[in-house]
C-alpha positions as CSV (number, residue, x, y, z in Angstrom):
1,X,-41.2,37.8,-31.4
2,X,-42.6,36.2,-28.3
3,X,-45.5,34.5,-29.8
4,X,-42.8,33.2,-32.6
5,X,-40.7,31.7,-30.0
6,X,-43.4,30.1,-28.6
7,X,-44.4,28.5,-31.7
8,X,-40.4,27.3,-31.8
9,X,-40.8,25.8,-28.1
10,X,-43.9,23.7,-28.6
11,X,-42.8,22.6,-32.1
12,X,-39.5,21.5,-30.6
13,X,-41.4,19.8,-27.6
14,X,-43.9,18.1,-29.6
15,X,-41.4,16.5,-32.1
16,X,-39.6,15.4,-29.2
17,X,-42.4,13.7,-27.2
18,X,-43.6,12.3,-30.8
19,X,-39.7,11.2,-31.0
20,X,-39.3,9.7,-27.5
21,X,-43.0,8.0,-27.9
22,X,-42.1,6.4,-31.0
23,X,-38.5,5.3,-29.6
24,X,-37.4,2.9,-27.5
25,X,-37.4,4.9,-25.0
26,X,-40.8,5.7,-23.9
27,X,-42.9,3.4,-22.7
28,X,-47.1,4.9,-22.2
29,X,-47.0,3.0,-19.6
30,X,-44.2,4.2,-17.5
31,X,-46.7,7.0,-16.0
32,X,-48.6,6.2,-13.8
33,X,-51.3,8.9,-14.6
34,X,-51.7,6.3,-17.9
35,X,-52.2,3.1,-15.6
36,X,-54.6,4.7,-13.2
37,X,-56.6,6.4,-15.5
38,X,-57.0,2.6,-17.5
39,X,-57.7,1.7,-14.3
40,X,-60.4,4.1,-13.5
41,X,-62.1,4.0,-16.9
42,X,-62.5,-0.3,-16.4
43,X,-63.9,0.1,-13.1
44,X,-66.5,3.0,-14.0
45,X,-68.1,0.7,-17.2
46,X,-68.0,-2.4,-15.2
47,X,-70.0,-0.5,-12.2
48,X,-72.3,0.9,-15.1
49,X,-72.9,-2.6,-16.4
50,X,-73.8,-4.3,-13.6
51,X,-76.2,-1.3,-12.2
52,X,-78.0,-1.3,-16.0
53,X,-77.7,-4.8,-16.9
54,X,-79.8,-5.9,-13.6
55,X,-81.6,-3.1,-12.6
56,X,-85.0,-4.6,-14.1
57,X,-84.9,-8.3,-13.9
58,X,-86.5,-9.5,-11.1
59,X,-83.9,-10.9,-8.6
60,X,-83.4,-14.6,-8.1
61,X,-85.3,-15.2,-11.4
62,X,-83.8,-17.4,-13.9
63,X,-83.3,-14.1,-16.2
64,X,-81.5,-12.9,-13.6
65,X,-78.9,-15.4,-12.8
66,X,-78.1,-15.5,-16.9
67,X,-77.9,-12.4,-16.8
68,X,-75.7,-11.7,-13.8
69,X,-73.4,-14.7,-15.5
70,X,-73.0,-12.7,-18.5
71,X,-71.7,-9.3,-16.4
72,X,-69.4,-11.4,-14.6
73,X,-67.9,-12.8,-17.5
74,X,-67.8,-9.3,-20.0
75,X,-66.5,-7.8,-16.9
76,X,-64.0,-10.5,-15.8
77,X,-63.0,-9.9,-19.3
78,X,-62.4,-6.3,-18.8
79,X,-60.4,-6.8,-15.9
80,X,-57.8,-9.4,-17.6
81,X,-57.4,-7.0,-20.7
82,X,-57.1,-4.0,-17.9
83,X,-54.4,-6.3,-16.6
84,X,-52.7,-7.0,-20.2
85,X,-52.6,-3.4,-20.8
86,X,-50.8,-2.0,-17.5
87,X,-48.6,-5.5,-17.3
88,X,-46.1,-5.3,-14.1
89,X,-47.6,-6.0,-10.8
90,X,-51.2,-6.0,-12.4
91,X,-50.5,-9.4,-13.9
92,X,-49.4,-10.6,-10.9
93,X,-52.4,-9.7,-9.0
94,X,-54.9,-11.0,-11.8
95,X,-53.0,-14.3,-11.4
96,X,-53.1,-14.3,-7.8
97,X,-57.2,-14.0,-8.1
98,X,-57.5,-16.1,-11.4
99,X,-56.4,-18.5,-8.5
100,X,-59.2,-17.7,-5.4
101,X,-61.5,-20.6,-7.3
102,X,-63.1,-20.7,-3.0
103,X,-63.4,-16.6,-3.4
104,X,-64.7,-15.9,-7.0
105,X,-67.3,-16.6,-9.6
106,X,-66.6,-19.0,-12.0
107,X,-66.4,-16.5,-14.5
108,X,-64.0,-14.6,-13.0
109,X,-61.9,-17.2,-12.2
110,X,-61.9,-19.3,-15.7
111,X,-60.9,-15.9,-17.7
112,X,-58.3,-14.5,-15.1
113,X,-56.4,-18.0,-15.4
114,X,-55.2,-17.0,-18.9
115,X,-53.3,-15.1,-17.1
116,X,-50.9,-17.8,-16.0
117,X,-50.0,-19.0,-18.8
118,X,-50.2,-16.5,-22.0
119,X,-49.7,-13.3,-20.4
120,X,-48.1,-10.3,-21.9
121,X,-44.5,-11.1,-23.5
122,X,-41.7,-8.3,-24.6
123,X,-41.4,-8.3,-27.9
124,X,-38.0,-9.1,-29.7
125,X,-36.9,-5.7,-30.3
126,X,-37.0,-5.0,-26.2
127,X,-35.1,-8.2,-25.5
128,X,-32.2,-7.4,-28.1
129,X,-32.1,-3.8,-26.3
130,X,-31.6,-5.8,-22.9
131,X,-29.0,-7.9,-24.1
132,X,-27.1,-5.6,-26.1
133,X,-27.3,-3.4,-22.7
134,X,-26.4,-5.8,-20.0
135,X,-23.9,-8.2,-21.9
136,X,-22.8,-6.1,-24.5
137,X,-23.1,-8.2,-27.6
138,X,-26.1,-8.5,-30.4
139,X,-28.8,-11.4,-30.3
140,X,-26.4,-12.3,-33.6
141,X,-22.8,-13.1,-32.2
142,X,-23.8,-15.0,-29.3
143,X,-22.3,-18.6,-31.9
144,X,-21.8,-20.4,-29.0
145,X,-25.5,-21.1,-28.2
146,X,-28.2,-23.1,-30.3
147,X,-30.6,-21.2,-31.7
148,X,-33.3,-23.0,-29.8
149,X,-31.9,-21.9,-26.2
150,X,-32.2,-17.9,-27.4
151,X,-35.7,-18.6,-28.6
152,X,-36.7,-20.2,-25.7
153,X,-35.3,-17.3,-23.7
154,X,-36.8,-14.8,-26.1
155,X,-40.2,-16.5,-25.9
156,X,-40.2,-17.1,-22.3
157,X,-38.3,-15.1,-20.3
158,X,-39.5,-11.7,-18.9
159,X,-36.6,-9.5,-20.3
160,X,-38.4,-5.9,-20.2
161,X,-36.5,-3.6,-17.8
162,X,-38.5,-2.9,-14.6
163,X,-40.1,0.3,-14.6
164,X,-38.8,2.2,-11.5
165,X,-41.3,4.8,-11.7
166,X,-44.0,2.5,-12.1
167,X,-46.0,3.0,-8.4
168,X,-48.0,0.7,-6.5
169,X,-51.5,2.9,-7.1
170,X,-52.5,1.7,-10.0
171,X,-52.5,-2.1,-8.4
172,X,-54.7,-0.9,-5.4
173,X,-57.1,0.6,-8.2
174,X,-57.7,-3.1,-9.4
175,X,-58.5,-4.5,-6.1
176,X,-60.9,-1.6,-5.8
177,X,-63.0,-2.9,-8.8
178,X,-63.0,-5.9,-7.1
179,X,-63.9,-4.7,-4.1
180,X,-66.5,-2.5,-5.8
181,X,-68.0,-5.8,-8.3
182,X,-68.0,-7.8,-4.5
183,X,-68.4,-5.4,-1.5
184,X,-66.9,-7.8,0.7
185,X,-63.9,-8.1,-1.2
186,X,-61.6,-6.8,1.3
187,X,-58.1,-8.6,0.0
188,X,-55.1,-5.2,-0.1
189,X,-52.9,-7.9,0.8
190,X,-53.0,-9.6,-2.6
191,X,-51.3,-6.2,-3.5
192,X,-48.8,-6.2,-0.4
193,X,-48.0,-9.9,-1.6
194,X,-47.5,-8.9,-5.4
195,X,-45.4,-5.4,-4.4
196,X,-43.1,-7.6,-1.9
197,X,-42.7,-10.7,-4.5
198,X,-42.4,-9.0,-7.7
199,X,-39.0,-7.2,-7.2
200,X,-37.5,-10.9,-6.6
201,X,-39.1,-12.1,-9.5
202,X,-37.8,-9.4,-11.5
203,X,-34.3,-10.6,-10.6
204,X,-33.2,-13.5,-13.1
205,X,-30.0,-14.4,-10.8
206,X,-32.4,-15.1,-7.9
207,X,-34.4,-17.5,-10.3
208,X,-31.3,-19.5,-11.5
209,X,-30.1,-19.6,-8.2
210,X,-33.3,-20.8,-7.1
211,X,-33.5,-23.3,-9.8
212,X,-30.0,-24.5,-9.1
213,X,-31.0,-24.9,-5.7
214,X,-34.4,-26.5,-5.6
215,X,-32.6,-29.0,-8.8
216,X,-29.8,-30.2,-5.9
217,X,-32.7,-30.9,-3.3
218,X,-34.8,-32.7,-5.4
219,X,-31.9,-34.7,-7.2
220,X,-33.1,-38.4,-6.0
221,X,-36.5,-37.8,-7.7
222,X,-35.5,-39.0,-11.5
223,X,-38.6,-37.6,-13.6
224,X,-38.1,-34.0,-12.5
225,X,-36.1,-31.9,-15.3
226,X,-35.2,-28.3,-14.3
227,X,-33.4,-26.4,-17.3
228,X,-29.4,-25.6,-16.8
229,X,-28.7,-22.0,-16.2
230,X,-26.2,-20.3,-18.8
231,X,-24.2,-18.5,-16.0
232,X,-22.0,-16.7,-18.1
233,X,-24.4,-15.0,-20.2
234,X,-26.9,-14.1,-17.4
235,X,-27.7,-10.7,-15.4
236,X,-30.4,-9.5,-13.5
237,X,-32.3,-8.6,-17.1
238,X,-30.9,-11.7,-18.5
239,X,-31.5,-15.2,-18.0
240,X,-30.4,-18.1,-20.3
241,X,-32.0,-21.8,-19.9
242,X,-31.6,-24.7,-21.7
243,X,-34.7,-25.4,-24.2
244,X,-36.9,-28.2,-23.1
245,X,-40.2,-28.8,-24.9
246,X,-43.3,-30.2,-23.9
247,X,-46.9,-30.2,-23.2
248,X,-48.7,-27.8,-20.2
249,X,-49.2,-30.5,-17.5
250,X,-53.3,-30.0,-17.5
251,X,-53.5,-31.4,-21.1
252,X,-54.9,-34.2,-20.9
253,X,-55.2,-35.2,-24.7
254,X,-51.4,-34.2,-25.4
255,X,-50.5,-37.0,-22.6
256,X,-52.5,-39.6,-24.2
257,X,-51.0,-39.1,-27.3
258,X,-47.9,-39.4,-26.3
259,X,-48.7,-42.6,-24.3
260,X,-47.9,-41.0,-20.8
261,X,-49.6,-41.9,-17.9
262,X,-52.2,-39.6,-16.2
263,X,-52.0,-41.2,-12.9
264,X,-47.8,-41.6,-13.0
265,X,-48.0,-37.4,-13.8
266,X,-50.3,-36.2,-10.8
267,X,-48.5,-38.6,-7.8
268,X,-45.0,-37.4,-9.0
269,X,-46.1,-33.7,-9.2
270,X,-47.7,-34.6,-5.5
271,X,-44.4,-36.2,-4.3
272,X,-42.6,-33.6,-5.7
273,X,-44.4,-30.6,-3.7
274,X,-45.0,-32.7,-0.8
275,X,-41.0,-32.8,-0.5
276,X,-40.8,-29.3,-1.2
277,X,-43.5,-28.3,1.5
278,X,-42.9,-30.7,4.6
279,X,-39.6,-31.9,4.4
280,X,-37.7,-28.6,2.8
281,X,-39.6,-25.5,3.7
282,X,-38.5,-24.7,-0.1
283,X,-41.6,-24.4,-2.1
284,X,-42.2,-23.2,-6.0
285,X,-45.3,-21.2,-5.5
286,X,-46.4,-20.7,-9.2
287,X,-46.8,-24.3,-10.2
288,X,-49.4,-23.0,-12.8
289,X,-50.0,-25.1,-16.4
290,X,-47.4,-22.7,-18.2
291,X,-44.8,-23.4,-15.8
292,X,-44.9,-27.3,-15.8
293,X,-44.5,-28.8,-18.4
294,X,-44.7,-33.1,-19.7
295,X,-42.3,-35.0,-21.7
296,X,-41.5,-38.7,-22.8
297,X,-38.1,-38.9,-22.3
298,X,-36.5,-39.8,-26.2
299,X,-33.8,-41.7,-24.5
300,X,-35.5,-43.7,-21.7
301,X,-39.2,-43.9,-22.3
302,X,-39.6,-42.0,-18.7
303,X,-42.4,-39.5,-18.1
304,X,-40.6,-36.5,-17.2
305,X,-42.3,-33.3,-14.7
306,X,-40.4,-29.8,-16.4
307,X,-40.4,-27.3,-13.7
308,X,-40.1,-23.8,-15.0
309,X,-39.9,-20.3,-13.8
310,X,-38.2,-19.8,-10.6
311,X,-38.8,-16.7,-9.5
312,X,-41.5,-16.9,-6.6
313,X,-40.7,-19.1,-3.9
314,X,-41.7,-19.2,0.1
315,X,-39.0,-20.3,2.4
316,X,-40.9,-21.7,5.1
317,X,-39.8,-21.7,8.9
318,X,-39.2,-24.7,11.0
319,X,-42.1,-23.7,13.6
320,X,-44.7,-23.2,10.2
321,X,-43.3,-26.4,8.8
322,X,-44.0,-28.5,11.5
323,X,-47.0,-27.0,12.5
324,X,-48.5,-27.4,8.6
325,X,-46.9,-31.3,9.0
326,X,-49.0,-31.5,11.8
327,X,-52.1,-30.5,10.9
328,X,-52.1,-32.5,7.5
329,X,-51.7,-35.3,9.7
330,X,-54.4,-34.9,11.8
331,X,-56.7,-34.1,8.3
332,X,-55.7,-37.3,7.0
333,X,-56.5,-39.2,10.4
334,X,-59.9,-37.0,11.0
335,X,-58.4,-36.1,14.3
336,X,-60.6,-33.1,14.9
337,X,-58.8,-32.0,18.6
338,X,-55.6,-32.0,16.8
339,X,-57.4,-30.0,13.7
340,X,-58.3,-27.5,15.8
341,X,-55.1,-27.2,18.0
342,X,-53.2,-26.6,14.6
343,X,-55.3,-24.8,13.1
344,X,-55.4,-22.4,15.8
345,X,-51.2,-22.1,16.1
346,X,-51.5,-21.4,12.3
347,X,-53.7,-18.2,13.5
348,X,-57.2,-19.5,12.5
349,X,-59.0,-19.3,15.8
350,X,-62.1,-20.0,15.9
351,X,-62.5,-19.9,12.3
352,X,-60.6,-23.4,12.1
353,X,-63.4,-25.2,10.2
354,X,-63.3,-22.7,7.5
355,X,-59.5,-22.9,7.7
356,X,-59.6,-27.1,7.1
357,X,-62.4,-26.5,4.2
358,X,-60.3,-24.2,2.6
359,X,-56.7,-26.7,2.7
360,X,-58.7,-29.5,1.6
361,X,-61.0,-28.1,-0.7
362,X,-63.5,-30.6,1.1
363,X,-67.0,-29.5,2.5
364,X,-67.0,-30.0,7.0
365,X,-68.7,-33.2,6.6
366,X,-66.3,-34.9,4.4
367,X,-63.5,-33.3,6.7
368,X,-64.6,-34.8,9.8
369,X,-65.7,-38.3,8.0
370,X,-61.7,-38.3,6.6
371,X,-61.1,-36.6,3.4
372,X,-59.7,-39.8,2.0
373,X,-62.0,-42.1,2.5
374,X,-64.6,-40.5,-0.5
375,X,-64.1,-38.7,-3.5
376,X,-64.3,-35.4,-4.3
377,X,-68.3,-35.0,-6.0
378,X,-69.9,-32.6,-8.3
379,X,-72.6,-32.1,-5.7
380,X,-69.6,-31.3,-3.2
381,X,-68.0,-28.8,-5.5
382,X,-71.2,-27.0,-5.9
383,X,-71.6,-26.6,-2.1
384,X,-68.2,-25.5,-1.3
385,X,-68.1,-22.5,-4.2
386,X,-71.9,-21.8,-2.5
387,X,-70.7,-21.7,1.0
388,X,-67.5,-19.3,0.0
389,X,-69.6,-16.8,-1.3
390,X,-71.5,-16.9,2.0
391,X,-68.3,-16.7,4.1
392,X,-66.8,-13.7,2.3
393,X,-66.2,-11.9,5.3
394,X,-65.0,-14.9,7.5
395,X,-62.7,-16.1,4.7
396,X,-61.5,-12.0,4.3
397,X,-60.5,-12.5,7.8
398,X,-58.9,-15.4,8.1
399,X,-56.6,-14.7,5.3
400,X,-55.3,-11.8,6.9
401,X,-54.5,-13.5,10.5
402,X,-53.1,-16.3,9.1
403,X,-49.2,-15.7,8.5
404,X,-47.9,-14.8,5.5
405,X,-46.1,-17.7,4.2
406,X,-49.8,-19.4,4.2
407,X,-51.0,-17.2,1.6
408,X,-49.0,-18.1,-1.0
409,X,-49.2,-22.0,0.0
410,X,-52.9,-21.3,-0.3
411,X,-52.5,-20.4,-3.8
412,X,-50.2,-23.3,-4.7
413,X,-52.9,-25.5,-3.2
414,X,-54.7,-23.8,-5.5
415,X,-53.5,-24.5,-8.8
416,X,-52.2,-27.9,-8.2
417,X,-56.1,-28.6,-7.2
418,X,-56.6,-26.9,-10.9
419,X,-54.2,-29.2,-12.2
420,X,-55.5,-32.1,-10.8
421,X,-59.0,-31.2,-11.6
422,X,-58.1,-31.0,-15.2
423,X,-56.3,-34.6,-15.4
424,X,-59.5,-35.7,-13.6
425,X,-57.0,-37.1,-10.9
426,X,-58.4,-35.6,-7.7
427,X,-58.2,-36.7,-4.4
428,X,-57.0,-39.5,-5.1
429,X,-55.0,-42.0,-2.0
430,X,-52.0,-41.4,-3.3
431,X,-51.6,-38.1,-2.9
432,X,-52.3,-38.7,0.8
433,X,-50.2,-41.5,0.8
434,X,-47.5,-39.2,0.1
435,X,-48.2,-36.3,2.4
436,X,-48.2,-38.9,5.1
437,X,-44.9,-40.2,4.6
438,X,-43.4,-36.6,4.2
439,X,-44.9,-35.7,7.5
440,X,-43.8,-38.4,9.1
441,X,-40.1,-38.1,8.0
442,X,-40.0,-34.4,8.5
443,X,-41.1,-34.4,12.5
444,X,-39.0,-37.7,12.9
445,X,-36.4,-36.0,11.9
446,X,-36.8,-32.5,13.8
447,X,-37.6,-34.8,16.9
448,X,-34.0,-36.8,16.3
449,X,-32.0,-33.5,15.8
450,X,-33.6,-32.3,19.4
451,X,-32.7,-35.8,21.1
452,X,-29.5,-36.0,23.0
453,X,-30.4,-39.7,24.2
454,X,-29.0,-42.2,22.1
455,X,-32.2,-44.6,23.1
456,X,-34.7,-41.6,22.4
457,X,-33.6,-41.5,18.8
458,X,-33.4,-45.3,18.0
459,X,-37.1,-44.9,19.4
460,X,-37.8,-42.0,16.9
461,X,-36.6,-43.9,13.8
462,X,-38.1,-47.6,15.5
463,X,-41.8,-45.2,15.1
464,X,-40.8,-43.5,11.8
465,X,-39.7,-47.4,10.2
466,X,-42.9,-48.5,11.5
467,X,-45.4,-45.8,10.8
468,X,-43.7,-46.0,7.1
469,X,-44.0,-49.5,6.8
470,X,-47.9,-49.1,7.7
471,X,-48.6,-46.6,4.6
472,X,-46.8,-48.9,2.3
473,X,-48.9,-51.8,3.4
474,X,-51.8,-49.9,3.5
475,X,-51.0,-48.8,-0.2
476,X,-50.3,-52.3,-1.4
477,X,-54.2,-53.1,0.0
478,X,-55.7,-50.8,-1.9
479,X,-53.9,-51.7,-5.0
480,X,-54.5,-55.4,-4.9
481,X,-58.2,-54.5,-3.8
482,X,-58.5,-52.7,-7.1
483,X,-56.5,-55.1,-9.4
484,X,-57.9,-58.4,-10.9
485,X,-55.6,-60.4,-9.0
486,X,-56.5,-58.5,-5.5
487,X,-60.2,-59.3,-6.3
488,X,-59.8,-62.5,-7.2
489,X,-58.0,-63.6,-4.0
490,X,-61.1,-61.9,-1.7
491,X,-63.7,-64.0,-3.8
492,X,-61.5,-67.0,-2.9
493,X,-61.3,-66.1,0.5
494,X,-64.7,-65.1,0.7
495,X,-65.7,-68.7,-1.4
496,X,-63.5,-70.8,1.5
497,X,-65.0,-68.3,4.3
498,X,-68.6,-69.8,3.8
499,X,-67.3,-73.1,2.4
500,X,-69.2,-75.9,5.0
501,X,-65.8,-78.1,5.6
């Protein structure tokens, strides 16, 4: 009788586990026990390919390096499919490292990126489940929107319910195989970062009111589109955008068919961050391809800069701010004694020529020569990716002294460097043409606000005017120097320079 009422018991619990595995309501990977042991399995075959793979090639042979790029990539590839299984904060932190170009192999790197922009989506079924549970209707009888605004929301937006008894564990593990690939891999806060961010994130009425919000500030600048928010038909789960198309902003080839300017793209993205950054203290920190988007305006011809995805963004304090304005201007003016001074309130110590290679992506030498006076080289790119692997350790400890809110403008840097890279717009003047004058307006006007002379602030504004006026003349130079008319104007001035009357 026992043994027959067993037989009952586990037939009853194994059709319902089968029953609540197959359903909606059970997802593998809300256990943890499922996400670490993933977790353990990737790190234990890419430990067992790098000590077989190399264990017989003589090291620093050519063999050797070929080899060692091969590991890297089969196991950089392991580590973004570990990511695509266990989703949640395991996406975030492969993103965060797909971004550490200064930190990482290539390899690593190039295949982790994929991360920003084709990640895992919810499929259709989980997003009708959301929206029949938080607003109470079917996909169906919402008439009053265009079918184009639910299929961007459905294609886009992250509408999966967060786990709650998904732990933070599991993410350590992946850092661990890092850390175990690259002993000196030391970077727990990429998990502290993704644990503290992700929750906001995760909240869709934070990211329309943070796209409301960044919309309003940024209202003068006419080529930036942020989608409207559909208030009424948003929740925490939910969040309904207007549908705007367009290309990723690093495709190069999509731009040039559609007759948009390269150039006009990369110094309006720059403006645009350069506002957010200096002047705001407001700053979108996932400006990745997938999240900015290119269009030709059908009704005005105008390039326009789509900013998507709202979720993650670093409020900056005043002190920060105005510290970062500071040292940027002493960068751009290769004022080392002010480099180092800034640096060092922005806790780099004595690590501040690391901290300036790292901001500018520029080697020491081209820092202390001015880091707009030459271009960015292929030789100079080696170096740098050389010279991070060296300073592992010294870049491990800077990022952890330096405050918070630096990390994740580190990573912005980042992928606006990618972007840049791609369009093949690098370094260019501009940029720093427009870092200046956002510096310059954003201490002028912390300077004015602490003034209570009516003389010391005409005095503020007299300097700002000026120093304003200098970039923009400074920026019409180089124009005409590079145009046919500019270099046709020197050779006549040069001509009436060595002309004998």
């Amino acid at each position: 009788m026992a043994r027959r009422a067993l037989k009952l018991v586990s037939l009853a619990a194994a059709s319902s586990g089968f029953y609540l595995y197959s359903s909606k309501y059970l997802d593998p990977n809300d256990f943890g026990a499922v996400r670490v042991g993933r977790a353990i399995v990737t790190t234990a075959v890419i430990t067992y390919d790098y000590l077989t793979s190399l264990r017989s090639v003589p090291y620093g042979s050519q063999e050797y390096a070929y080899l060692k790029s091969q590991v890297h990539l089969r196991s950089a590839e392991r580590l973004r499919d570990l990511c695509c299984a266990n989703r949640g904060t395991f996406i975030k932190v492969g993103q965060h490292l797909g971004a550490l170009d200064y930190l990482l192999p290539e390899e690593y790197t190039r295949t982790l990126k994929v991360l920003h922009s084709q990640a895992p989506q919810s499929s259709m079924q989980e997003i009708e489940q959301v929206i029949r549970e938080d607003l109470g209707k079917e996909v169906g009888d919402i008439a009053a929107l265009t079918a184009k605004a639910l299929l961007r929301m459905t294609a886009t937006r992250g509408t999966k319910p967060h786990h709650p008894r998904v732990k933070s564990k599991p993410e350590q593990i992946l850092l661990l195989t890092v850390k175990q690939i690259f002993p000196d891999f030391e970077f727990m806060w990429l998990v502290d970062e993704a644990k503290k961010n992700l929750p906001l994130e995760l909240d869709f009425l934070n990211e329309g009111r943070n796209a409301e919000k960044v919309a309003h500030m940024l209202k003068d600048f006419d080529f930036l589109k942020v989608p409207r928010i559909y208030w009424e038909l948003s929740t925490r789960r939910v969040l309904l955008m207007e549908f705007v198309e367009g290309g990723q902003v690093n495709d190069r080839a999509y731009m040039e068919r559609n007759s948009i300017d390269v150039n006009e793209i990369s110094r309006n993205l720059g403006k645009m961050y350069s506002e957010m950054i200096f002047v705001n203290g407001f700053v979108h920190c996932d400006p990745h391809p997938g999240n900015v988007l290119v269009r030709k305006c059908p009704a005005t011809g105008k390039a326009h800069i789509i900013l998507l995805d709202h979720g993650l963004y670093q409020v900056l304090t005043e002190k920060f701010r105005l510290d970062y304005c500071r040292l940027w201007q002493s960068l751009i003016k290769a004022d080392m004694k002010r480099v180092q001074k800034y640096s060092r309130r922005l806790g780099a110590g004595d690590l501040y020529p690391l901290f300036a290679c790292m901001l500018t992506a520029r080697s020491w030498d081209s820092v202390n020569r001015g880091i707009d006076r030459s271009p960015v080289t292929a030789n100079e790119d080696v170096e740098i990716r050389t010279n991070a692997a060296a300073y592992l350790p010294q870049i491990n400890q800077l990022l952890n002294n330096v405050p918070r809110q630096m990390l994740l403008l580190l990573k912005t840097n980042d992928l606006l460097r990618g972007i840049e890279s791609a369009l093949h717009t690098r370094a260019s003047a501009s940029s720093f043409f427009n870092m200046s004058r956002c510096c310059i307006r954003a201490v002028s006007t912390y300077q004015r606000s602490k003034s209570h002379s009516l003389y010391r602030t005409a005095k503020i504004s007299l300097l700002e005017a000026l120093s304003l006026w200098q970039i923009n003349l400074y920026e019409l130079f180089l124009r005409l120097k590079g145009s046919r008319l500019g270099n046709w104007v020197i050779a006549f001035l040069s001509r009436m320079h060595h002309s004998p009357y």
